[in-house]
C-alpha positions as CSV (number, residue, x, y, z in Angstrom):
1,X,-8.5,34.6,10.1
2,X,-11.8,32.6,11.5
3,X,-10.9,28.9,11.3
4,X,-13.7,26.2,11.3
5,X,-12.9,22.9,13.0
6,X,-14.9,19.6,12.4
7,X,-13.5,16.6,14.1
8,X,-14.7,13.1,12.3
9,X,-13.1,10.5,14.4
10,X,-12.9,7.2,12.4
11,X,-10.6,5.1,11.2
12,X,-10.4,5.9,7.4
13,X,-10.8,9.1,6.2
14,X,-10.8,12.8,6.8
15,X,-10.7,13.6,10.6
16,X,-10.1,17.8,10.5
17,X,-10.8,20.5,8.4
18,X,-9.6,23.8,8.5
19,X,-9.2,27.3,6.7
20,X,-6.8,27.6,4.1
21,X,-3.7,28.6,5.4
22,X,-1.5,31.6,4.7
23,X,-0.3,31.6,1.2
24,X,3.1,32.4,1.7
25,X,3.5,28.3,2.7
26,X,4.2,26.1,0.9
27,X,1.8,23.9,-1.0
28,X,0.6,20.4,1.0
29,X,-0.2,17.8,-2.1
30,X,-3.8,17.6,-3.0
31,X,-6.5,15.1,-2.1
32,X,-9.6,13.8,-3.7
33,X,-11.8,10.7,-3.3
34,X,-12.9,8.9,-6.4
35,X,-15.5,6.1,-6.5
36,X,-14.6,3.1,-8.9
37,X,-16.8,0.8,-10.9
38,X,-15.4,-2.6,-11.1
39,X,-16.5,-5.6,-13.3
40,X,-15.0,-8.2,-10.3
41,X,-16.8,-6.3,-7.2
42,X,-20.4,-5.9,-7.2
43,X,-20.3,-2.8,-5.5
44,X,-18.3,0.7,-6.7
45,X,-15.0,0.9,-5.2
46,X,-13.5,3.5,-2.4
47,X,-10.6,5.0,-3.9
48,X,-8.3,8.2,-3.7
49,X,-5.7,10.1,-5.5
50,X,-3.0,12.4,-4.2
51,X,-1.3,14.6,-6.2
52,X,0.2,17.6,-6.7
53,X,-1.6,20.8,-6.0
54,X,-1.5,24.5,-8.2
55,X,-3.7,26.4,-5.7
56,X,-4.8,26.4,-1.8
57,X,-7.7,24.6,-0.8
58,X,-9.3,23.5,2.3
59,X,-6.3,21.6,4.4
60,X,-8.2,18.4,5.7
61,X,-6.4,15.2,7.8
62,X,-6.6,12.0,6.5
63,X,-6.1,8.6,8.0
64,X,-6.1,9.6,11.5
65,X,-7.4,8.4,14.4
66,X,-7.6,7.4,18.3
67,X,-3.9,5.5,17.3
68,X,-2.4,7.0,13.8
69,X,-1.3,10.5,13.5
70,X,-2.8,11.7,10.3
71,X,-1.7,13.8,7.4
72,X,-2.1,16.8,5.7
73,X,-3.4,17.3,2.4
74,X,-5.6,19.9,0.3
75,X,-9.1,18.7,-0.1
76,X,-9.5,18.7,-3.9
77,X,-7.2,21.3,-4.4
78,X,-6.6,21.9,-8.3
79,X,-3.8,19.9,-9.7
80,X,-0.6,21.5,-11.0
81,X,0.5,21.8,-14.6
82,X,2.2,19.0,-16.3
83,X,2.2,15.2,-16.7
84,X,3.2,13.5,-13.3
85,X,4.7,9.5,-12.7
86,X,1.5,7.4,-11.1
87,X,2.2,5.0,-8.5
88,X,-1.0,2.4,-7.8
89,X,-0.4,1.6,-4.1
90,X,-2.2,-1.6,-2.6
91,X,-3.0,-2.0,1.5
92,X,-2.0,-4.6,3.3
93,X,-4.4,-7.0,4.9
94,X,-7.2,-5.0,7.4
95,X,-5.8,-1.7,5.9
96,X,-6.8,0.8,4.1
97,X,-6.2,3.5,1.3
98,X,-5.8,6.3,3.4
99,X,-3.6,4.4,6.4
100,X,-0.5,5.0,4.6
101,X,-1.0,8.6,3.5
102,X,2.5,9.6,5.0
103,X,3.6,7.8,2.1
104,X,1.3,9.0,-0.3
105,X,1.5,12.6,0.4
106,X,5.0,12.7,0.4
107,X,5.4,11.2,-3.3
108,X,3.1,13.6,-3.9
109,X,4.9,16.3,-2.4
110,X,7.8,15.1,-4.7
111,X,5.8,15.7,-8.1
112,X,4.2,11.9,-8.2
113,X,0.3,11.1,-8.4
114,X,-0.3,8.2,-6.4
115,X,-3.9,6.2,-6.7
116,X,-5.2,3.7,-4.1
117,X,-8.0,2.0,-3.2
118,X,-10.3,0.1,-0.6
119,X,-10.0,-3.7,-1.5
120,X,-13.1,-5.1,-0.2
121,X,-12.8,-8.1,2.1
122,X,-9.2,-7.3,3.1
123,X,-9.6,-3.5,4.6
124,X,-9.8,-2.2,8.4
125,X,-12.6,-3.8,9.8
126,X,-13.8,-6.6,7.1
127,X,-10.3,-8.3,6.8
128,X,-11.3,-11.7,6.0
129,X,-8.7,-14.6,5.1
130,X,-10.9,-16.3,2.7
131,X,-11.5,-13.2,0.8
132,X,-7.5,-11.7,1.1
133,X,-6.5,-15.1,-0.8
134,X,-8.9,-14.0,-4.1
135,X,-5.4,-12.5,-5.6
136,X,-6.6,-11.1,-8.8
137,X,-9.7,-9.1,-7.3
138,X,-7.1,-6.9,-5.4
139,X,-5.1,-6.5,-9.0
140,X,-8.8,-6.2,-10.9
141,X,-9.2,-2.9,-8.1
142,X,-6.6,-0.7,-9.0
143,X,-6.6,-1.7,-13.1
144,X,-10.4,-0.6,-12.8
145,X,-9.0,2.6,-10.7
146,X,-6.2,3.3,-13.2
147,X,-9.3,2.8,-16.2
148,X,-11.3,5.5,-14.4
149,X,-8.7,7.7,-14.0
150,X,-7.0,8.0,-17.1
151,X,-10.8,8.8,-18.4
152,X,-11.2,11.5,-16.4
153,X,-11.5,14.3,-18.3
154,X,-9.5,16.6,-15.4
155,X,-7.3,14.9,-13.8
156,X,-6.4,11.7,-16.4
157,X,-4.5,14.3,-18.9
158,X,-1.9,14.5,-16.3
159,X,-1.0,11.1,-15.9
160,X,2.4,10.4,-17.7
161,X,1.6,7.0,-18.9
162,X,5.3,5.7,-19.8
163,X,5.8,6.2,-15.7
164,X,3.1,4.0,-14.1
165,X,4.2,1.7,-10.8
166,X,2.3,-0.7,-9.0
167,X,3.3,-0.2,-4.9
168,X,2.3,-2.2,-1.7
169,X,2.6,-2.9,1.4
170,X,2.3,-6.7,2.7
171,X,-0.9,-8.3,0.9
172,X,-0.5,-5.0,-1.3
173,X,3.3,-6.3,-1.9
174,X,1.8,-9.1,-3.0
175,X,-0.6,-7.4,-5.3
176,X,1.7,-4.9,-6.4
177,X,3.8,-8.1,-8.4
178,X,0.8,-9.6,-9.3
179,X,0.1,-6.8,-10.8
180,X,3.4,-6.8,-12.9
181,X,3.3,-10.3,-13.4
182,X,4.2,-12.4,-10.8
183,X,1.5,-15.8,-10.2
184,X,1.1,-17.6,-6.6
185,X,1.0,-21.1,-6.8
186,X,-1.7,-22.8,-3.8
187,X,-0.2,-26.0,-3.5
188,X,3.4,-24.3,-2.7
189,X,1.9,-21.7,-0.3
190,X,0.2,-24.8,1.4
191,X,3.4,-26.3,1.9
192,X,4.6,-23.2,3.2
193,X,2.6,-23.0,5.8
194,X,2.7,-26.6,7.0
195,X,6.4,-26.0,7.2
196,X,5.7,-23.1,9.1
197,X,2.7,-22.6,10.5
198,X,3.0,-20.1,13.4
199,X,3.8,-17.6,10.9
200,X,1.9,-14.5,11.1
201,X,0.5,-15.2,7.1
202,X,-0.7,-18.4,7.9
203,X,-2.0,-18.1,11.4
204,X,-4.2,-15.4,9.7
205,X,-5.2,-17.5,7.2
206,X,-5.6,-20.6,9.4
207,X,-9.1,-18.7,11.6
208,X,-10.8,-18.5,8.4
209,X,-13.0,-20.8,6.4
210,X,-10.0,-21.5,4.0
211,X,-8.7,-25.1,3.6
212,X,-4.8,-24.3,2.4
213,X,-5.0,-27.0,-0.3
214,X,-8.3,-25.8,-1.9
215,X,-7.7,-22.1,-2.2
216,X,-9.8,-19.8,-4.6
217,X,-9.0,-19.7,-7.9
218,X,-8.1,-16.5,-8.2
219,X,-5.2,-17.0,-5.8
220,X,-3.3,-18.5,-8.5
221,X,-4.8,-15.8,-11.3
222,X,-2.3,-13.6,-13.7
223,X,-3.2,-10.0,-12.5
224,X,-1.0,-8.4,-15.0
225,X,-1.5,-5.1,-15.9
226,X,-0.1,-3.9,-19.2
227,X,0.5,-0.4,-18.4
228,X,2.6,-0.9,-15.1
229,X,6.2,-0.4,-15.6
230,X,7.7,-0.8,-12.3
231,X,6.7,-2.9,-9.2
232,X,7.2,-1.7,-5.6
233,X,6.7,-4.4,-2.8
234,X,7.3,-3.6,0.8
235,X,7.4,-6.6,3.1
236,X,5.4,-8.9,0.4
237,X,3.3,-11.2,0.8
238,X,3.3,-14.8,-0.8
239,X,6.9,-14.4,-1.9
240,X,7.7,-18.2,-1.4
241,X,4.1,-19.4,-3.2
242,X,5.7,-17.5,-6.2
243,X,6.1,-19.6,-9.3
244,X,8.7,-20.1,-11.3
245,X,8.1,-19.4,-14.8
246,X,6.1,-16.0,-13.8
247,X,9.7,-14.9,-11.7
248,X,11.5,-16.1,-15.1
249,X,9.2,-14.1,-17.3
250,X,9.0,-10.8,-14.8
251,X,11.1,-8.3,-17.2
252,X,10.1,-5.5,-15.1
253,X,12.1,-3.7,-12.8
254,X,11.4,-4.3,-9.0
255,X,12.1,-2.8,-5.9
256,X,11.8,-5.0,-3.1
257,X,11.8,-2.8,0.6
258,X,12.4,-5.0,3.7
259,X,12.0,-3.7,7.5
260,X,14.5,-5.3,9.6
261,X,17.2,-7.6,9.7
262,X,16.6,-10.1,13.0
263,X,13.0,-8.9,13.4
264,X,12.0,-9.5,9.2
265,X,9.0,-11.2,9.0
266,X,9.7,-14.6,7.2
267,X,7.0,-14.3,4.6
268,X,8.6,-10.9,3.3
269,X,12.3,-12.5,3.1
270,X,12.8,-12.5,-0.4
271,X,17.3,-12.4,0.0
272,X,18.8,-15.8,-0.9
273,X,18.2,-17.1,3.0
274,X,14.5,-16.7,2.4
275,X,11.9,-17.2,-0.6
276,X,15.2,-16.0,-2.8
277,X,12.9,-13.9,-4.8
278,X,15.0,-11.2,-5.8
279,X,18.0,-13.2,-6.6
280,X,15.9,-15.0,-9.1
281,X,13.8,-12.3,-10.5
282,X,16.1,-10.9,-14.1
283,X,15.6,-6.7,-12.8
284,X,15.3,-6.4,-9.1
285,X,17.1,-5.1,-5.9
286,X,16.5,-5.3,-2.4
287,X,16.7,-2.9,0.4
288,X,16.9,-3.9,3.9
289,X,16.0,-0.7,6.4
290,X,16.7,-1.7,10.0
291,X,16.3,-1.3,12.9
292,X,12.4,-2.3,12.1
293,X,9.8,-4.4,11.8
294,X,7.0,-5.5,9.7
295,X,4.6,-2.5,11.4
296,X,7.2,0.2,11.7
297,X,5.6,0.9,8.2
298,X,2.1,2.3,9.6
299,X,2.0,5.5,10.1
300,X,3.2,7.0,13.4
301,X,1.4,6.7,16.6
302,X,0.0,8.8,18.9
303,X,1.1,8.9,22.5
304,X,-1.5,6.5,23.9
305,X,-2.0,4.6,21.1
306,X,-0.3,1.7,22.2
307,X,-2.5,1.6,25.5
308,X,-5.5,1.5,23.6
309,X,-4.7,-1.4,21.4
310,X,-3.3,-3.0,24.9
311,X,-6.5,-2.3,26.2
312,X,-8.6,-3.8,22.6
313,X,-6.2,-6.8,22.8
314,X,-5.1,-6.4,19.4
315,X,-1.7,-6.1,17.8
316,X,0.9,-4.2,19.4
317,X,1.9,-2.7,15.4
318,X,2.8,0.7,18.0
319,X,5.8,-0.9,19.2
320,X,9.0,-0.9,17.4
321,X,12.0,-3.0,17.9
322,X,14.8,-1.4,20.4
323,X,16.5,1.7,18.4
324,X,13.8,2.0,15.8
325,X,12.7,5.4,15.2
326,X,9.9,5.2,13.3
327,X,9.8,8.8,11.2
328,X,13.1,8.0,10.6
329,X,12.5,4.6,9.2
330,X,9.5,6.2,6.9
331,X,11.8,8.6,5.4
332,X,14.5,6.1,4.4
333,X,11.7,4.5,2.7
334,X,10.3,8.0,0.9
335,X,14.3,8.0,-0.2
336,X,14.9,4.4,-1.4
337,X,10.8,5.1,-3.4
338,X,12.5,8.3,-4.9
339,X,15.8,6.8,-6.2
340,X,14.3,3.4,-7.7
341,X,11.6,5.8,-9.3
342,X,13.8,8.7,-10.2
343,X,11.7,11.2,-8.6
């Protein structure tokens, strides 16, 4: 069979596309691309679904680049028959929606639909402290993602709407409890970060034009989301600006996922030695995967990917703490995602 290559290096997005394969494999999970209108942006949002596929389509690679493997997926491939769980995944800060498509795809391989989107001001390449601290635009993204998507006539019929979790990584983390009902406090995340100020949160948002005890509005917002059942937060952010009457009031179940035991990044500590979120919080559980660290959750890296950031002089998120096998590390995550979602 005549295969047709075309490479499209970038960092977000689809970087090969080939043939379909034989059909005696078995199904990758499909892919599509959405655009989003949204009443807090001025612009339509980036967004994308993965889900699970009936038939072959054109097998493209998404999120890779000169650093990231990428991942396989079928480029609009028809969905399969049936209602599926939705997960609405949120990027961490100078992410993106299609940098954790390991994840993504392999939900989707497991019979889950999983929507994400761009959040503008906070993705690779316009990561910007003063706009990552406007909380409930990041919640407003993927509520005006899940709006669009339960109207579409194709694909909204298969969303099983009694099975809908909000899931992120970092600033996503963050977002993802907002999102089920969890508010940030400014003055306490202020006082956070005088406390401790050469931690990586607040270092990030010290180099932009943000004063700690004047931040937006929105940072302190209610992004609730009626429809989310579950919340999903890997590494969160914010976790000690959390207040105390939203923790008291978060009936929800939560799964909170941290990377590493000596290397955890404070900001994400949510056991009683840290933020104590999850001891507080009525339905939650913690898992701790280690060996890790807080970047063992990108996707894997290609072989000289760590020389090129070396060489760009920007964060070494290639290198993992001593014993840490990253693929390994991902898939415990894909099995603690399955069990607390009943996948």
């Amino acid at each position: 069979m005549k295969r047709l290559i075309l490479s499209l290096v970038g960092l977000v997005g689809i970087v090969a596309l080939a043939m379909p394969a034989l059909a005696s494999e078995n199904l990758l999970p499909g892919y599509e691309r959405m655009i989003v209108a949204s009443a807090k942006r001025p612009a339509p949002l980036a967004a994308t679904l993965w889900y699970p596929a009936k038939i072959r389509s054109y097998r493209g690679i998404v999120g890779g680049n000169a650093v990231f493997e990428g991942t396989s997926g079928l480029m609009g491939a028809r969905i399969a028959d049936g209602k599926f769980p939705l997960f609405l995944f949120s990027h961490g800060s100078g992410g993106n929606m299609d940098n954790s498509a390991w994840l993504m795809a392999a939900l989707a391989e497991k019979g889950a639909m999983v929507l994400a989107v761009n959040h503008p001001g906070s993705t690779t390449g316009d990561s910007s402290p003063r706009a990552s601290a406007v909380l409930d635009r990041r919640a407003g993204d993927l509520s005006a993602a899940l709006d669009n998507l339960l109207a579409d006539p194709v694909l909204g019929p298969h969303v099983d709407r009694s099975a809908i979790t909000a899931i992120g990584f970092s600033l996503g983390g963050g977002t993802a409890l907002n999102l089920g009902g969890l508010r940030f406090d400014g003055s306490a995340f202020a006082d956070y970060c005088r406390a401790s100020p050469a931690q990586l949160d607040c270092v990030f948002m010290g180099k932009g034009n943000l004063e700690l005890d004047r931040l937006p509005q929105g940072f302190s917002a209610d992004g609730r989301d009626e429809r989310v059942d579950n919340v999903i937060a890997i590494d969160p952010g914010f976790t000690y600006a959390a207040t105390a009457d939203s923790i008291a009031a978060m009936k929800l179940p939560v799964l909170v996922i941290n990377l590493g035991e000596k290397n955890l990044m404070k900001a994400a500590d949510v056991s009683a030695k840290g933020s104590n979120l999850v001891p507080r919080l009525p339905d939650a559980a913690r898992v701790v995967i280690a060996p890790a660290h807080h970047f063992t959750f990108l996707a894997e890296c290609k072989p000289a990917g760590a020389a090129l950031l070396a060489e760009e002089q920007d964060d070494p998120v290639c290198d993992d703490p001593k014993g840490a096998d990253r693929a390994d590390v991902h898939a415990q995550i894909i099995d603690a995602i399955t069990e607390f979602a009943g996948l």
